[in-house]
C-alpha positions as CSV (number, residue, x, y, z in Angstrom):
1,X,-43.8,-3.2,-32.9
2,X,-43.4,0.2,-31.2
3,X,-41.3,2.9,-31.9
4,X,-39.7,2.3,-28.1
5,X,-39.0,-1.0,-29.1
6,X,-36.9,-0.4,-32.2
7,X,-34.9,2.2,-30.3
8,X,-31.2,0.7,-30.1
9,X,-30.1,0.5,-26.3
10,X,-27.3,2.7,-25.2
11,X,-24.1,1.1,-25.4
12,X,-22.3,1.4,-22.1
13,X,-19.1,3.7,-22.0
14,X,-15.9,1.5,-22.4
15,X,-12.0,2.2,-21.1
16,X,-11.8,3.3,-24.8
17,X,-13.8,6.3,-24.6
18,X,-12.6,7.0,-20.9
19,X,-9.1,7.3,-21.8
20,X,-10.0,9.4,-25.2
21,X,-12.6,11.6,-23.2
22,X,-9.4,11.9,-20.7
23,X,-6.5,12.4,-23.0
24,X,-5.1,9.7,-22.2
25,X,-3.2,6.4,-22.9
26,X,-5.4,3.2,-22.7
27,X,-2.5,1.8,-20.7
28,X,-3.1,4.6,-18.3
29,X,-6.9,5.0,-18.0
30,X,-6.5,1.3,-17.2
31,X,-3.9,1.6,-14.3
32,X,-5.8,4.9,-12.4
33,X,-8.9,3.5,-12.3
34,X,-8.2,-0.5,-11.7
35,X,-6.0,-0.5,-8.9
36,X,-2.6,-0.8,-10.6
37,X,0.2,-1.1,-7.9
38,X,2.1,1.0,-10.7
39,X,1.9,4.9,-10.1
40,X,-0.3,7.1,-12.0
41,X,0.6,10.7,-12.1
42,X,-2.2,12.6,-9.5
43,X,-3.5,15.2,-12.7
44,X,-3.5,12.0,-15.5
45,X,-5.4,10.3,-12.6
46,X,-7.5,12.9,-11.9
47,X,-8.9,13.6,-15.6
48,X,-9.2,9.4,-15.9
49,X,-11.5,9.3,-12.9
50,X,-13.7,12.8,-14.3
51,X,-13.9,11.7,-17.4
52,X,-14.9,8.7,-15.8
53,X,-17.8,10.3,-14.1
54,X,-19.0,12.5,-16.7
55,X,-19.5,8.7,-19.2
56,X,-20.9,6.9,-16.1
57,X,-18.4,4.2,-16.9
58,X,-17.7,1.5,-14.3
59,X,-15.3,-1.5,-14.4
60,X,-16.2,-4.8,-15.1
61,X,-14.5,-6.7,-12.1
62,X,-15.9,-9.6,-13.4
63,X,-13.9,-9.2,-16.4
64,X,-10.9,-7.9,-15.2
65,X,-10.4,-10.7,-13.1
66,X,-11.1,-13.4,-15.5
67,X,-9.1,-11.7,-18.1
68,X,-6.2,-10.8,-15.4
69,X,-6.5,-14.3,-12.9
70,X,-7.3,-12.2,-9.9
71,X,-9.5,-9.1,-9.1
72,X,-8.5,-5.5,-7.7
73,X,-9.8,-6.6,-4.3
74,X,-8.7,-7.9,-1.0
75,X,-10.5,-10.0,1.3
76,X,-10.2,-10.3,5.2
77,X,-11.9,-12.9,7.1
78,X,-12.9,-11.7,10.5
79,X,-13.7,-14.0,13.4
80,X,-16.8,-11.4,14.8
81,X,-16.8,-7.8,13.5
82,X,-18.4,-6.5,16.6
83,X,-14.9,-7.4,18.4
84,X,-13.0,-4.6,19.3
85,X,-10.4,-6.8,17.9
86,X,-11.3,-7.8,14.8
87,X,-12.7,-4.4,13.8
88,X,-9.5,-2.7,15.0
89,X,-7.5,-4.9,12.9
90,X,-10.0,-4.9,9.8
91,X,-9.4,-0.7,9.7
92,X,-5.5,-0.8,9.5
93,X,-6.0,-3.6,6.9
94,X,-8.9,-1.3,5.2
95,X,-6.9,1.7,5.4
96,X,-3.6,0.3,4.0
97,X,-5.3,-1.1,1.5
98,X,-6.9,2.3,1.0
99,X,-3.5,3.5,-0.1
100,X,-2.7,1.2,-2.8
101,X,-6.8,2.0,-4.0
102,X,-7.5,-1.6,-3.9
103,X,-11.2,-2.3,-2.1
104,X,-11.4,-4.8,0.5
105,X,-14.4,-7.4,1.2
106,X,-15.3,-8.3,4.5
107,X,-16.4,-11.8,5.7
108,X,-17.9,-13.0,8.7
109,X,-17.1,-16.7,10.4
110,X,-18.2,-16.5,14.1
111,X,-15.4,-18.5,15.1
112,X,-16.8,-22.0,12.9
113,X,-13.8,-23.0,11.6
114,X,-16.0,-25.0,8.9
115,X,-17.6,-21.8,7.9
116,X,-14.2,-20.2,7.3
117,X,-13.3,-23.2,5.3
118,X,-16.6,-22.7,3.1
119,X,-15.9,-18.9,3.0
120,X,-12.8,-19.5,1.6
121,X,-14.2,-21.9,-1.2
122,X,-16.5,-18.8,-2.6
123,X,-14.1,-16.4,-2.2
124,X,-11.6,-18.5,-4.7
125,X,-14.7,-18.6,-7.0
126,X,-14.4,-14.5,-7.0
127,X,-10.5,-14.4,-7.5
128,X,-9.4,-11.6,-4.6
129,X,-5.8,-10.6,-5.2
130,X,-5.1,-11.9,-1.5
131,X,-6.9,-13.5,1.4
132,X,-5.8,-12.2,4.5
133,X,-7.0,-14.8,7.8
134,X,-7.2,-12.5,11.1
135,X,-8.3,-15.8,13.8
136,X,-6.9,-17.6,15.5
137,X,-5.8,-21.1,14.5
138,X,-7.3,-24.4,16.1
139,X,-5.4,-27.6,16.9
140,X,-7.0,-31.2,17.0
141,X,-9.5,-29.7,13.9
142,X,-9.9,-31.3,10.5
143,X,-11.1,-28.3,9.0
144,X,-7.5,-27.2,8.9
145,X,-6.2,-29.6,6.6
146,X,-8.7,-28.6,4.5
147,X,-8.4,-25.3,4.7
148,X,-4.6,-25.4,3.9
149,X,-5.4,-27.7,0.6
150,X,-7.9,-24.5,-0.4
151,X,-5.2,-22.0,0.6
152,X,-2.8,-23.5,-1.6
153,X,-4.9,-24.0,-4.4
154,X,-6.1,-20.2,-4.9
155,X,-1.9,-19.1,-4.7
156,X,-0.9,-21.5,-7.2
157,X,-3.2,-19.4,-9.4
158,X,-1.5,-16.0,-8.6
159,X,-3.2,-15.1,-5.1
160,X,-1.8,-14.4,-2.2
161,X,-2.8,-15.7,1.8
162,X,-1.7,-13.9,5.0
163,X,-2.3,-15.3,8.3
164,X,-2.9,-13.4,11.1
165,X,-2.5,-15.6,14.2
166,X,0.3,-18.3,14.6
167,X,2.2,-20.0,11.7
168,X,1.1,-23.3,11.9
169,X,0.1,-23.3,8.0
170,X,2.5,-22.8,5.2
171,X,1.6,-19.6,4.3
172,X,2.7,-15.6,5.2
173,X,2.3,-14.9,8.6
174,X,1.7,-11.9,10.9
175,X,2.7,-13.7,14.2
176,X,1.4,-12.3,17.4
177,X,3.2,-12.9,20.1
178,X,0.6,-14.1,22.6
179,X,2.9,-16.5,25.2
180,X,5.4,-13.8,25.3
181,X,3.3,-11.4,26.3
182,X,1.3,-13.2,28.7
183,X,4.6,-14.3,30.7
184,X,5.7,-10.8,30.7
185,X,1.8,-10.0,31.8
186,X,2.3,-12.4,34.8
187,X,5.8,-11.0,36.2
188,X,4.7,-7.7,35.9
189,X,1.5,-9.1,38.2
190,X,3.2,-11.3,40.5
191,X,5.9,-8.2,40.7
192,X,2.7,-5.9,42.2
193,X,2.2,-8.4,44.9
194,X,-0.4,-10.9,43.5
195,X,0.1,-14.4,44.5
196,X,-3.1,-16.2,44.1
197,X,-5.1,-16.3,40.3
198,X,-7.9,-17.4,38.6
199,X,-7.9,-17.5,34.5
200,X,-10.8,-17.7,31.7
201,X,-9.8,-18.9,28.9
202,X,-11.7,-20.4,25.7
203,X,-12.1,-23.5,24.1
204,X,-8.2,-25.3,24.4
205,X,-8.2,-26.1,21.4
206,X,-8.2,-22.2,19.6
207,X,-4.6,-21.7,19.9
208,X,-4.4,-18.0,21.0
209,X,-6.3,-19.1,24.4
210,X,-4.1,-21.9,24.8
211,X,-0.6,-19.5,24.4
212,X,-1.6,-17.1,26.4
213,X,-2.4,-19.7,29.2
214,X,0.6,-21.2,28.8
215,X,2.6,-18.0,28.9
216,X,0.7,-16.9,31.8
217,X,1.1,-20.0,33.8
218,X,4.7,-19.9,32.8
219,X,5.7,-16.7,34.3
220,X,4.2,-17.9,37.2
221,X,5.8,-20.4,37.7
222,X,8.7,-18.9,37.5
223,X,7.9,-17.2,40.8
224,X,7.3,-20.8,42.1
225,X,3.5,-20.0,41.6
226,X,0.5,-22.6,40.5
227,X,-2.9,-22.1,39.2
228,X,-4.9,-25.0,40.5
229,X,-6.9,-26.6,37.7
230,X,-10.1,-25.5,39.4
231,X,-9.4,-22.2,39.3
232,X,-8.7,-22.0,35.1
233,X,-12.5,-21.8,33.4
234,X,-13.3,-22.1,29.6
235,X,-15.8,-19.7,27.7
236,X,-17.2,-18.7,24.8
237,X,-14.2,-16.0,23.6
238,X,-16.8,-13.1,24.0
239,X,-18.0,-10.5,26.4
240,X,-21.1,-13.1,27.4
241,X,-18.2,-15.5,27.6
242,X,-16.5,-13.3,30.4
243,X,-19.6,-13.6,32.0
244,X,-20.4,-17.2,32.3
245,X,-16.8,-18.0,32.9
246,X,-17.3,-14.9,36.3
247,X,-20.3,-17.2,37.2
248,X,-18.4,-20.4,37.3
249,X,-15.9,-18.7,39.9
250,X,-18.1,-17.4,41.5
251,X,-20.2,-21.4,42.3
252,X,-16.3,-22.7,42.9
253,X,-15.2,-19.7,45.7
254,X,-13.1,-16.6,45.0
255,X,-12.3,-16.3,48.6
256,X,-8.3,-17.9,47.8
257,X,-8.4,-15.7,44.6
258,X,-6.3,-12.2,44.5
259,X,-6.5,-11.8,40.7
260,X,-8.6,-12.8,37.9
261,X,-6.8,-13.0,34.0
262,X,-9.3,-13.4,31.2
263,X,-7.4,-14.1,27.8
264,X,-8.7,-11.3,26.1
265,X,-10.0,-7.8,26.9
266,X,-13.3,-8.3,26.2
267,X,-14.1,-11.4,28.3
268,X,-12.5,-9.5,31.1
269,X,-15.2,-6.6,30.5
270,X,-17.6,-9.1,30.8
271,X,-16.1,-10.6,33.7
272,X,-15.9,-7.3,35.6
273,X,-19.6,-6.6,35.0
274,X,-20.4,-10.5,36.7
275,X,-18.5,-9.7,39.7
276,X,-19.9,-6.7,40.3
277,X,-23.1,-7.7,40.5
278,X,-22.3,-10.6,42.7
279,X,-21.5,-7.4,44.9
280,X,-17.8,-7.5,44.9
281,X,-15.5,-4.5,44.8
282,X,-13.5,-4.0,42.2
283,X,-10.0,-4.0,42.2
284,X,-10.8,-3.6,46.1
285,X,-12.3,-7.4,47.0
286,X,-10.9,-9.0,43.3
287,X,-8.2,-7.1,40.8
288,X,-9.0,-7.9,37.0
289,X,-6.5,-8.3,34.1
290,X,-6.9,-9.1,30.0
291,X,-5.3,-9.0,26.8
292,X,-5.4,-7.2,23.7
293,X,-5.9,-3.3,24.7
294,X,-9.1,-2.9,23.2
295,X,-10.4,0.8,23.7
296,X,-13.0,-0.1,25.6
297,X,-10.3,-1.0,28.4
298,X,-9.0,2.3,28.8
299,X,-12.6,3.4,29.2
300,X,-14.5,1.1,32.1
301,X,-14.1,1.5,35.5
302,X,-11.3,0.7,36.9
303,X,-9.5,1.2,33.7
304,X,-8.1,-2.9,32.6
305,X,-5.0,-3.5,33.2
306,X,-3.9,-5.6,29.8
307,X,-1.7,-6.9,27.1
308,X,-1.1,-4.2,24.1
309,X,-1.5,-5.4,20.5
310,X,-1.2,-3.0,18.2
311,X,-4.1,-4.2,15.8
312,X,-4.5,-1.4,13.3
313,X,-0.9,-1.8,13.0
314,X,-1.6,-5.5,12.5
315,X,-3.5,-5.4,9.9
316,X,-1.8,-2.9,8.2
317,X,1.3,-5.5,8.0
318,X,-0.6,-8.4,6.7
319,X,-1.7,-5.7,3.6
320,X,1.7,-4.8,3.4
321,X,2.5,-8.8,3.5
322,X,-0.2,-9.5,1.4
323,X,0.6,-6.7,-1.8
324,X,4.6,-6.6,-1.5
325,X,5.8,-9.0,-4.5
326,X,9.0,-10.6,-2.3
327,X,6.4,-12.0,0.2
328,X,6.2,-16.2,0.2
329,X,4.9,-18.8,2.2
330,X,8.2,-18.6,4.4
331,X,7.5,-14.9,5.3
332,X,6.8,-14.3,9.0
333,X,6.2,-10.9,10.6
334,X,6.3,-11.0,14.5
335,X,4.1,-8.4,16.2
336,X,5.4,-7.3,19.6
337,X,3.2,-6.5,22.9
338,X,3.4,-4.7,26.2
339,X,2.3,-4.5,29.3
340,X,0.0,-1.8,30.4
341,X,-1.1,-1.7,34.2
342,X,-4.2,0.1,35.8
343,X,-6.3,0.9,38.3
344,X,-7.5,-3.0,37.9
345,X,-4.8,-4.5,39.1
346,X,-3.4,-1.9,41.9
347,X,0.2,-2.7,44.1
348,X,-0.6,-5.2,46.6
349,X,1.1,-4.8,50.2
């Protein structure tokens, strides 16, 4: 046998010899580098995470979260992280998570509602200290009973779930108020002169399509206004979305259309870019409206007029929600929205 081979392998630094390289308590090495909601004086936390570096000692997560029942992480579930949306809203949750020094894990579901079912199965396998559900919710979908049996069974082990969407599941909820602001969307509209609409919407059965129709066509109707069943398209809830559903119009006739309203910003982006090359003038020949205030809508030409959400805000709630101990199932957070009118939708005579 060689001499290499009878060498003894280095034992790896433990929290021990961090918190006696730092001076420190155990209790308190622990807390500054593990993501203790308990505060940590900045110098004692400062020497923990030196001494730290100078050992090359890193936590066990694994261990930590068997030995404590949940890890020192947080995991948001995003619908499509190229979204304006979604990303918007995954930065406030990233950045108020930030605060607390708790890291947050990002997963992908591409709107599959079985996928965010089997997502949510491995992350209870990795014990986050809350799951935090930014899409919407779908009706007529068995996945979602499901779902809410898997929900339920990772926070009667400690976790916490926070819905971002509508509360149609028992748990915390940051509630977006997506008729409200559509009805208020269609006053404002019908206000500046437009009497005649178009919508596309997505699938009917993801509920944040189906309020905002609903809120839409209800503030029109209170003007004694009708969208003809024709004239309301469904898409993919994306920009190429926006597209197909502007080509469907487009076969049916625009000619008895004043106004177009997508059900989110970035559908009507895609929508403006299909009109204009079927050689219409925009807002001159067809005015354009969406949802969400992405800041992409601020930026295209004619700046979109649209819904506000404010989604770093939004996800900074459901963090909030998520890590303040008085938060149960009951707890609902409503998220206002306002109106915001541009150059796409100018005064009518």
């Amino acid at each position: 046998m060689s001499v290499d081979e009878h060498r003894a392998t280095p034992v790896p630094p433990t929290l021990h010899d961090v918190a006696r390289e730092a001076g420190v308590s155990l209790a308190t090495a622990s807390r500054a580098l593990n993501g203790s909601t308990r505060t940590v004086n900045e110098t004692f936390r400062r020497r923990v995470l030196d001494a730290a570096l100078r050992l090359n000692y890193t936590p066990n997560l694994s261990a930590q979260a068997v030995a404590k029942g949940l890890s020192s992480t947080i995991s948001l579930l995003v619908s499509d992280i190229a979204d304006p949306y979604f990303s918007s809203i995954a930065a406030g949750a990233i950045r108020a998570a930030d605060e607390q020094r708790i890291a947050t894990t990002m997963a992908v579901t591409h709107r599959d509602h079985e996928r965010e079912l089997e997502l949510v199965r491995v992350l209870r396998g990795q014990r986050p200290r809350a799951i935090i559900l930014t899409g919407s919710r779908w009706d007529g979908v068995a996945s979602e009973h499901r779902l809410s049996d898997e929900l339920a069974a990772y926070e009667s082990t400690g976790g916490r779930v926070v819905l971002v969407s509508q509360r149609t599941l028992p748990f915390a909820t940051v509630q977006l108020g997506n008729a409200t602001g559509a009805r208020e969307l269609a006053r404002e509209l019908v206000g500046a002169g437009y009497r005649r609409f178009a919508v596309i919407a997505g699938d009917d059965r993801l509920l944040t399509s189906r309020e905002r129709v609903s809120g839409f066509a209800e503030g029109l109707a209170e003007h004694g206004i009708a969208i003809h069943p024709s004239r309301i398209v469904r898409a993919e809830f994306t920009r190429d979305g926006g597209r197909q559903g502007a080509a469907e119009l487009l076969n049916v006739g625009l000619d008895d259309v004043d106004l177009v309203f997508a059900v989110n910003d970035v559908m009507a982006i895609g929508a403006m870019s299909a009109f204009r090359a079927a050689g219409l003038r925009l807002p001159e020949d067809l005015a354009v409206a969406g949802y969400d205030d992405i800041a992409t809508s601020r930026d295209v030409t004619p700046a979109l007029t649209t819904v506000a959400v404010p989604l770093e805000a939004v996800g900074e709630h459901a963090v909030r929600l998520a890590l303040d101990p008085a938060t149960d199932s009951t707890t609902t957070e409503p998220v206002g929205a306002t109106v915001l009118l541009r150059e796409s939708t100018p005064p009518r005579a």
